[in-house]
TIMIPA-562600 format. One line per field, with one value per atom (N, C-alpha, C): residue number from 1; residue in one letter; chain; x, y, z. Coordinates in steps of 0.02 Angstrom, whole numbers. Layout:
BEGIN
resi	(NUM  ...)
resn	(A  ...)
chain	(A  ...)
c1	(X  ...)
c2	(Y  ...)
c3	(Z  ...)
END
This chain:
BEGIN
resi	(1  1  1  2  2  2  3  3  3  4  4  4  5  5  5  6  6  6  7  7  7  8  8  8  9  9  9  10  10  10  11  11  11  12  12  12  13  13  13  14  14  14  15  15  15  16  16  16  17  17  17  18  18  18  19  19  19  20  20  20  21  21  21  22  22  22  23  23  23  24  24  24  25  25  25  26  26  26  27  27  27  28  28  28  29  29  29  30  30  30  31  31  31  32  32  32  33  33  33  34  34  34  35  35  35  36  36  36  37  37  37  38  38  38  39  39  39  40  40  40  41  41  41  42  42  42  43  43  43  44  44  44  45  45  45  46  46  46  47  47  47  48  48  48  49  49  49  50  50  50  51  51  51  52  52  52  53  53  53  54  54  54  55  55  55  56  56  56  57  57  57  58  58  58  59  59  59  60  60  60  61  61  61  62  62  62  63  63  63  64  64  64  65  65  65  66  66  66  67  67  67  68  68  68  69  69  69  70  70  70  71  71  71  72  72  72  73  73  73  74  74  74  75  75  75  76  76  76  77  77  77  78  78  78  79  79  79  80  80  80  81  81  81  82  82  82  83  83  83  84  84  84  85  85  85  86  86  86  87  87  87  88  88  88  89  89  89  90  90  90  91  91  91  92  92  92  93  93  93  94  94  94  95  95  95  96  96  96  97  97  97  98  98  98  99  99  99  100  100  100  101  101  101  102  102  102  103  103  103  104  104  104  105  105  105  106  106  106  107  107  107  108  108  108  109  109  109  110  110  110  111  111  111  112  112  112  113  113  113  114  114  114  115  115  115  116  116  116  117  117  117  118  118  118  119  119  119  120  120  120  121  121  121  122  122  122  123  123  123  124  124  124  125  125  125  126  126  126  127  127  127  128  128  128  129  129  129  130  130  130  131  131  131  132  132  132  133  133  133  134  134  134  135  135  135  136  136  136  137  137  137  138  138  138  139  139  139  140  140  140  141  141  141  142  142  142  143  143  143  144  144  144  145  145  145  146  146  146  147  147  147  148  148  148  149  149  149  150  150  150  151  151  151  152  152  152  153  153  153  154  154  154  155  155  155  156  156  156  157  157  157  158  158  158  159  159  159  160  160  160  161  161  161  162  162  162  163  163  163  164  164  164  165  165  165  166  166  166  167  167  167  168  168  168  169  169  169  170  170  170  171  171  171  172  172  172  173  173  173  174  174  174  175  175  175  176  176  176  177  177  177  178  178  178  179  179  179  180  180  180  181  181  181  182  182  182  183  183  183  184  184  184  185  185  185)
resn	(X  X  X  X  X  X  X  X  X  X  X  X  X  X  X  X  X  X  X  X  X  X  X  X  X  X  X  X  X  X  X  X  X  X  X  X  X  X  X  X  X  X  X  X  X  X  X  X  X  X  X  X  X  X  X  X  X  X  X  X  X  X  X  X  X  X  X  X  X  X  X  X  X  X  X  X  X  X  X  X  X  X  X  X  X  X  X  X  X  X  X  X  X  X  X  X  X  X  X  X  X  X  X  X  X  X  X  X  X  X  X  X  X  X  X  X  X  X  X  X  X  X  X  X  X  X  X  X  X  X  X  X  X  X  X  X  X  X  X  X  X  X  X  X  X  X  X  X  X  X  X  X  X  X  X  X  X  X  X  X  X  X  X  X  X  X  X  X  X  X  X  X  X  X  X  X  X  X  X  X  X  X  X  X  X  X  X  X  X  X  X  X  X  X  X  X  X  X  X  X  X  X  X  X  X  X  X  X  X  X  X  X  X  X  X  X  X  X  X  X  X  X  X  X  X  X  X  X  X  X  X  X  X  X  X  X  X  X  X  X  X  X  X  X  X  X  X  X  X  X  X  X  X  X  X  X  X  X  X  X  X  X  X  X  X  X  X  X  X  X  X  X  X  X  X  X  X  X  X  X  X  X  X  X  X  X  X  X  X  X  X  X  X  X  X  X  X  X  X  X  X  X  X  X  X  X  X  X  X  X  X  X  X  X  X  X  X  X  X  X  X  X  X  X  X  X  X  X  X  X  X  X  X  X  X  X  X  X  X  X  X  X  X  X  X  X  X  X  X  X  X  X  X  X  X  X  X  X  X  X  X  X  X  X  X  X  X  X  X  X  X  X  X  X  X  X  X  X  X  X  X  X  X  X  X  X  X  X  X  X  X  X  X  X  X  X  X  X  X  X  X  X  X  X  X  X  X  X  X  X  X  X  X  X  X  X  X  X  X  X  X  X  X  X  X  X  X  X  X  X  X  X  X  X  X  X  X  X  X  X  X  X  X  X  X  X  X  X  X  X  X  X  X  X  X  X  X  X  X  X  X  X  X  X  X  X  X  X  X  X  X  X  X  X  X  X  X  X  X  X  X  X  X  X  X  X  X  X  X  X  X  X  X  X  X  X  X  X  X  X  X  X  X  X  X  X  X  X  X  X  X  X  X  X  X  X  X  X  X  X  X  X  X  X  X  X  X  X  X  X  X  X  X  X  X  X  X  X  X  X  X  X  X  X  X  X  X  X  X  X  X  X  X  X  X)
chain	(A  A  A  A  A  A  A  A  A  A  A  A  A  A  A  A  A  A  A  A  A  A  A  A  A  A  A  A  A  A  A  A  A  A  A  A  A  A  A  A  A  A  A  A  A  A  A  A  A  A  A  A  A  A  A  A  A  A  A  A  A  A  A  A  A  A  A  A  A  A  A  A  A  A  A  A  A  A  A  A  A  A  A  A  A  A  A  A  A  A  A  A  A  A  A  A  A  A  A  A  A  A  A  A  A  A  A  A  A  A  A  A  A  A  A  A  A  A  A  A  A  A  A  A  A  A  A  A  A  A  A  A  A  A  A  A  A  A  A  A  A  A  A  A  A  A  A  A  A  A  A  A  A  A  A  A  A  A  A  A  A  A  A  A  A  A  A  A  A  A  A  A  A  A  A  A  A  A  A  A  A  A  A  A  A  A  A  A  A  A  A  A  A  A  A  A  A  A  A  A  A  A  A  A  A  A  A  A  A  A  A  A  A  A  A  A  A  A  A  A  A  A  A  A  A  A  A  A  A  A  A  A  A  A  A  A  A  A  A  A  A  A  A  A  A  A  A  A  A  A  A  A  A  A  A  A  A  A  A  A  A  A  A  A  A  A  A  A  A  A  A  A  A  A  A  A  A  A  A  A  A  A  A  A  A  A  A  A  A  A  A  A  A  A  A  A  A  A  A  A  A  A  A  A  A  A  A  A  A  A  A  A  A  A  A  A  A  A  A  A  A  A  A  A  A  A  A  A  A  A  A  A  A  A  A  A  A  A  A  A  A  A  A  A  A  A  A  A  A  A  A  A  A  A  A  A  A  A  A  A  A  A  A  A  A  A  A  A  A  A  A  A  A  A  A  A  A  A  A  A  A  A  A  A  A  A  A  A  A  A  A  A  A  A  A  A  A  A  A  A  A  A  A  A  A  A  A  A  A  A  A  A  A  A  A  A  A  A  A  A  A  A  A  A  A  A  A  A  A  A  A  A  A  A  A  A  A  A  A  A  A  A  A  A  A  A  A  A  A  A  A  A  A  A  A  A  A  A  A  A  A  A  A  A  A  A  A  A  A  A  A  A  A  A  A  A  A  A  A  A  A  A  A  A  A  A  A  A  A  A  A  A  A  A  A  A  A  A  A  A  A  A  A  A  A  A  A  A  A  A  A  A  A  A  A  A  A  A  A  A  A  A  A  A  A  A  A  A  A  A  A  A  A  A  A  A  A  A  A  A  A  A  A  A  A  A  A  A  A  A  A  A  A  A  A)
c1	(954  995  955  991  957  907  877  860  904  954  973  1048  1068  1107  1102  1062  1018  989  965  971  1024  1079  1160  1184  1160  1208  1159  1084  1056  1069  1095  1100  1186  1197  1296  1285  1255  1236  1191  1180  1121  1213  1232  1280  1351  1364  1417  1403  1305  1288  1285  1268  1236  1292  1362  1412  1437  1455  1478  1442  1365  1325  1359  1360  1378  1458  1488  1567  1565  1537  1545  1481  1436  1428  1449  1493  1506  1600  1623  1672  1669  1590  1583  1577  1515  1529  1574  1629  1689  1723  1735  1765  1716  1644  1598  1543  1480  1413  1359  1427  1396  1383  1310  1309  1291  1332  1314  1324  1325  1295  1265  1223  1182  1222  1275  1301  1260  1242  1219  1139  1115  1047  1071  1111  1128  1137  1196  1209  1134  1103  1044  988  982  947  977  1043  1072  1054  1073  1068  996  921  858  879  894  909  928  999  1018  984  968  964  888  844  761  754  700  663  675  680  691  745  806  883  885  862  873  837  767  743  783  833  874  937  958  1007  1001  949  920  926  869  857  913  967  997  1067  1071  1131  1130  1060  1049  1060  1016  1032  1091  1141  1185  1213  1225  1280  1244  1187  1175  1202  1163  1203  1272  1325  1390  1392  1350  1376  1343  1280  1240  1160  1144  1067  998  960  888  844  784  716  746  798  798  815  858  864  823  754  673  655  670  654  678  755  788  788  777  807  737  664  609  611  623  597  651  704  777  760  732  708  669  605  527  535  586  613  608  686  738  694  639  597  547  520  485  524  586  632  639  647  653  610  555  498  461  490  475  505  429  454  519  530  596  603  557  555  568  579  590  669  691  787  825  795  816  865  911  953  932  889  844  802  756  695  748  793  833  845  872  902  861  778  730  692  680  659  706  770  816  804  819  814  733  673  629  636  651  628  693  739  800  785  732  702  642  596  551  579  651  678  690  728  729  673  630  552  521  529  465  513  577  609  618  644  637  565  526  447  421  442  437  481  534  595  567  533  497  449  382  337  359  412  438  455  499  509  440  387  347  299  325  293  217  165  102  139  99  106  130  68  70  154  152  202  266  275  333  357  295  304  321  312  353  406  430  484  539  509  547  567  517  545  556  549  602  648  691  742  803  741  795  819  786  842  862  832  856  859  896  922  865  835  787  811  761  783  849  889  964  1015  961  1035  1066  1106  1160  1179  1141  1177  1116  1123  1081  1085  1037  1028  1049  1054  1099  1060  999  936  952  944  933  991  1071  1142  1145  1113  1104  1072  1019  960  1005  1040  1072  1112  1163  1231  1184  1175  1158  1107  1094  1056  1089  1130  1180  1232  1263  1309  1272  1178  1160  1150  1140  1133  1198  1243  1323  1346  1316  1316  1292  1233  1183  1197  1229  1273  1306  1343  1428  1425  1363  1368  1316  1274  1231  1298  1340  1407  1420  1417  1457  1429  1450  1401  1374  1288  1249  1268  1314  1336  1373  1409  1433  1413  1341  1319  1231  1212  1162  1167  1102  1101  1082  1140  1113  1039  1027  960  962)
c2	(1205  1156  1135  1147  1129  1035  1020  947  914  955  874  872  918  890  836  834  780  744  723  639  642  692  658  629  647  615  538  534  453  400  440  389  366  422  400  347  352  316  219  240  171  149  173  145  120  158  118  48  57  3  -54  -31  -121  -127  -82  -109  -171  -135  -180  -247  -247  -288  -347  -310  -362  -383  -336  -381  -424  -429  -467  -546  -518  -593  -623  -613  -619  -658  -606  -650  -709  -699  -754  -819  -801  -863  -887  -856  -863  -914  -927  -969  -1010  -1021  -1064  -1046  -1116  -1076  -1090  -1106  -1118  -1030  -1032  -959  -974  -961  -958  -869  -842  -767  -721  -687  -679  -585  -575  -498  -472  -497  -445  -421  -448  -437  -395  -425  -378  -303  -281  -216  -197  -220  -207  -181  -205  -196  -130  -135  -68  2  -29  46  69  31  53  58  42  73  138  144  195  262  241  295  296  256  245  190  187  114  128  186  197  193  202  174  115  81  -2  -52  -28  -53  -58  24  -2  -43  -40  -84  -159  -170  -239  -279  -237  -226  -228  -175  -192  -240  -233  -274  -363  -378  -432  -459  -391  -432  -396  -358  -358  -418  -433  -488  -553  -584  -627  -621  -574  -561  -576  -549  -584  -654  -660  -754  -808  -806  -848  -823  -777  -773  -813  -808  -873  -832  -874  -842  -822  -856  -828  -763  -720  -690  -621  -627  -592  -590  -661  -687  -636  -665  -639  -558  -519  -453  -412  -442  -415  -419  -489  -495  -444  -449  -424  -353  -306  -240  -235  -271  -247  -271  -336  -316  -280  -242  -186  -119  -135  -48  -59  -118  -119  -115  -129  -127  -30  -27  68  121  85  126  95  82  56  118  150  196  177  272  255  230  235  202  128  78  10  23  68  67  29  20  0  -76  -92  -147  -216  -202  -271  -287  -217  -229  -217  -217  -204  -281  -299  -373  -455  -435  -475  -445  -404  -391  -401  -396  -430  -491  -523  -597  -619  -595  -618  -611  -548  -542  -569  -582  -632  -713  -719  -784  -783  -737  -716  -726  -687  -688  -759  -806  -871  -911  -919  -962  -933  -853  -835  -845  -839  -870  -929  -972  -1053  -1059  -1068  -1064  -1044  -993  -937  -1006  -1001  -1037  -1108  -1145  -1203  -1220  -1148  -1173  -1130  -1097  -1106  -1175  -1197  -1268  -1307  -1316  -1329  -1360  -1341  -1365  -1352  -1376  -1346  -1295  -1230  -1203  -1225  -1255  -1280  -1308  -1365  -1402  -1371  -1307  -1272  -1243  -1218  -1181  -1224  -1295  -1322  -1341  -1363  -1380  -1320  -1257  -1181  -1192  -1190  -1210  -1253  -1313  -1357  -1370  -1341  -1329  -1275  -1256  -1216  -1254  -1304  -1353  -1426  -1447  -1509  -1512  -1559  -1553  -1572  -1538  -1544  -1514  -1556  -1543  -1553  -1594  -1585  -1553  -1536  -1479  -1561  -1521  -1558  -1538  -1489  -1435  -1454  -1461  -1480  -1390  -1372  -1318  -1234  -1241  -1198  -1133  -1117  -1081  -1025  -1067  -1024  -987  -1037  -1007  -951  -946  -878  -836  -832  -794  -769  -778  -786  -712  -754  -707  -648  -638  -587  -525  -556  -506  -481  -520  -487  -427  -455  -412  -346  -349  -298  -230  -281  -240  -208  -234  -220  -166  -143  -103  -57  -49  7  42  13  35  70  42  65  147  139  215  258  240  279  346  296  330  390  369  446  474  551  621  595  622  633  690  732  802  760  696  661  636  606  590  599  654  678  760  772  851  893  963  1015  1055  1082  1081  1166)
c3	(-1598  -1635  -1697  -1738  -1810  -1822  -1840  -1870  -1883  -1925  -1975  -1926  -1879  -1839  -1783  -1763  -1713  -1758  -1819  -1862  -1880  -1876  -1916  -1834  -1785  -1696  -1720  -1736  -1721  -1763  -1842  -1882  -1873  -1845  -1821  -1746  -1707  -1656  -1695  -1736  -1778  -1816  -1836  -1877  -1831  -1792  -1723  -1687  -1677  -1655  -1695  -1758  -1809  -1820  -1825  -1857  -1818  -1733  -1691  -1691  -1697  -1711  -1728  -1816  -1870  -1860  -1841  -1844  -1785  -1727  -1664  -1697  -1733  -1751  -1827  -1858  -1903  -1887  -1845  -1805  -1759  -1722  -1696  -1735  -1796  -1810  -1894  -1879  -1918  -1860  -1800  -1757  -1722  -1731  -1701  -1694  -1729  -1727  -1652  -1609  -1532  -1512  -1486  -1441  -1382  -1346  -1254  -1234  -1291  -1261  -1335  -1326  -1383  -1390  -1381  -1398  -1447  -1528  -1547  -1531  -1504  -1459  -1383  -1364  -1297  -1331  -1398  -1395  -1428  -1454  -1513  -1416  -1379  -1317  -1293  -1288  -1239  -1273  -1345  -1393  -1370  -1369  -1351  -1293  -1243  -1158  -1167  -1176  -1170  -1232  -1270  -1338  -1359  -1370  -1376  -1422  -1417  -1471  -1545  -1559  -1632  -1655  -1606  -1617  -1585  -1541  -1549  -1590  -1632  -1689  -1743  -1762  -1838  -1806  -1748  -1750  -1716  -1702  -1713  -1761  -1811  -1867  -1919  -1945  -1971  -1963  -1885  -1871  -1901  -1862  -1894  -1967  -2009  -2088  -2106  -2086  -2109  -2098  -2067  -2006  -2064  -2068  -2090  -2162  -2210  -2286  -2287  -2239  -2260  -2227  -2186  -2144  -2207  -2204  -2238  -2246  -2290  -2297  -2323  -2283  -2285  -2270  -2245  -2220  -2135  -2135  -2037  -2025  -2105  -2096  -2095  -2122  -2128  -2049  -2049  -1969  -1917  -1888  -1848  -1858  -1901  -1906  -1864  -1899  -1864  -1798  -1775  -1692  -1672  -1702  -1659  -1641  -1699  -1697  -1658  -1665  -1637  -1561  -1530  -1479  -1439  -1478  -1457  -1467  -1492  -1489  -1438  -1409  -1350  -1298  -1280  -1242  -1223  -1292  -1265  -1258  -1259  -1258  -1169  -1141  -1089  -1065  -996  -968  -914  -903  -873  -801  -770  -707  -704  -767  -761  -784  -763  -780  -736  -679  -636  -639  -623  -626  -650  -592  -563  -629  -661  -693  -777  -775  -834  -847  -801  -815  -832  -793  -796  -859  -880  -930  -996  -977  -1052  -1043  -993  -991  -1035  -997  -1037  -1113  -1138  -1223  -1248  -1229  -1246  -1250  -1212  -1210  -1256  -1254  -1319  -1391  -1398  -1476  -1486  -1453  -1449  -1450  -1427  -1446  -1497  -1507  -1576  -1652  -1646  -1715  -1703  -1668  -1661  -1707  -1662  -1695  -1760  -1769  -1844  -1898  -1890  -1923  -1945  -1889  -1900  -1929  -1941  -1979  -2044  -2057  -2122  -2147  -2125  -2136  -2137  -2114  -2143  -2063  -2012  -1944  -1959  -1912  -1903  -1817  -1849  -1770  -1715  -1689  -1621  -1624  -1671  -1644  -1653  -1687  -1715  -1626  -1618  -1540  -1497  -1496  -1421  -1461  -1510  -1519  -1518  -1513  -1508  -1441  -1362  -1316  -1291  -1289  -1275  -1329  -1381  -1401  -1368  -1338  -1281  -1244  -1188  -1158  -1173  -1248  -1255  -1353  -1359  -1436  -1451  -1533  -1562  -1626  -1675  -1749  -1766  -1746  -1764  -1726  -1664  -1602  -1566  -1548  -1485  -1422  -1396  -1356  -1301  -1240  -1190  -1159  -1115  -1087  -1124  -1163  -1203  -1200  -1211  -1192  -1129  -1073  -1016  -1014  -1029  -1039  -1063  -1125  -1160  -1130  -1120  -1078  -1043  -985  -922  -932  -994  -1008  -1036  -1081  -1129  -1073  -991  -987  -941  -895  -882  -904  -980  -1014  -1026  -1026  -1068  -995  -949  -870  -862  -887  -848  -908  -974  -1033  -994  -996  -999  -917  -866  -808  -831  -850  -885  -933  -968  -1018  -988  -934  -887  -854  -832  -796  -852  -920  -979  -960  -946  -941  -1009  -994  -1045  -1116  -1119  -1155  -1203  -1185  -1242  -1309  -1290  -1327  -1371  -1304  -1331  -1350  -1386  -1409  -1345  -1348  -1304  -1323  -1262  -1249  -1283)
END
């Protein structure tokens, strides 16, 4: 099988994902900037599950700053797009013996909780925090309003959903025969 047919299947696979990315948060927050489930991090995770770290890095990666460029672009958006990638590429570079349900779902949950405290944090000593204090106000902004939130527990809520949805994904396209979407051998 030639090269540039297998980067024309990853960059068609990078571009399905950031798209969905960007329209699922771009619609989201066209109707509300409450998140009690973090989708474009869940598909930005599955794409590295199912496909490798180098396709869930660009669609981390680009999903994020696409999605932000049309919502509203800042420093969160430098922010959010790195962690979202560098993530989603440790996520898929995790051998395959942690595929497992169990170790799929505790491991989204953690770096779903990671992306949430290291941009909280990041975001804050832009604004002008000292460290330290940027970092607890990152986690306990997860369960109590800080800086201007209103949302009590809102944190773990997310965590919760997003690692679920990303367990109940990466199930779901395990099931496609593999011939669908990868190159013959």
């Amino acid at each position: 099988m030639s090269k540039s047919l297998v980067d024309t299947r990853k960059v068609a696979i990078i571009a399905v994902f950031a798209s969905m990315v960007t329209a699922f948060r771009v619609a989201k927050n066209l109707v509300t900037a409450v998140q009690f489930i973090n989708l474009p991090l869940s598909l930005a995770f599955t794409a590295s599950l199912i496909f490798g770290g180098e396709i869930g890095f660009a669609v981390g990666f680009l999903g994020y700053l696409l999605s932000d460029l049309l919502i509203y672009p800042g420093p969160w958006t430098v922010v959010n797009s790195i962690v979202a990638g560098a993530l989603s590429y440790l996520l898929g570079v995790l051998p395959s013996s942690s595929r497992q349900r169990i170790i799929v779902f505790a491991t989204t949950f953690l770096l779903c909780l990671l992306f949430d405290i290291v941009t909280s944090a990041l975001l804050y000593i832009i604004l002008g925090l000292e460290p330290a204090r940027a970092l607890i106000f990152g986690i306990v902004g997860l369960f109590l309003p800080v800086m201007g939130g209103y949302l009590l527990g809102v944190g773990p809520v997310t965590e919760l959903s997003t690692a679920f949805l990303t367990t109940f994904l990466v199930e779901a396209l395990k099931r496609i025969p593999t011939h669908l979407y990868s190159s013959p051998s």
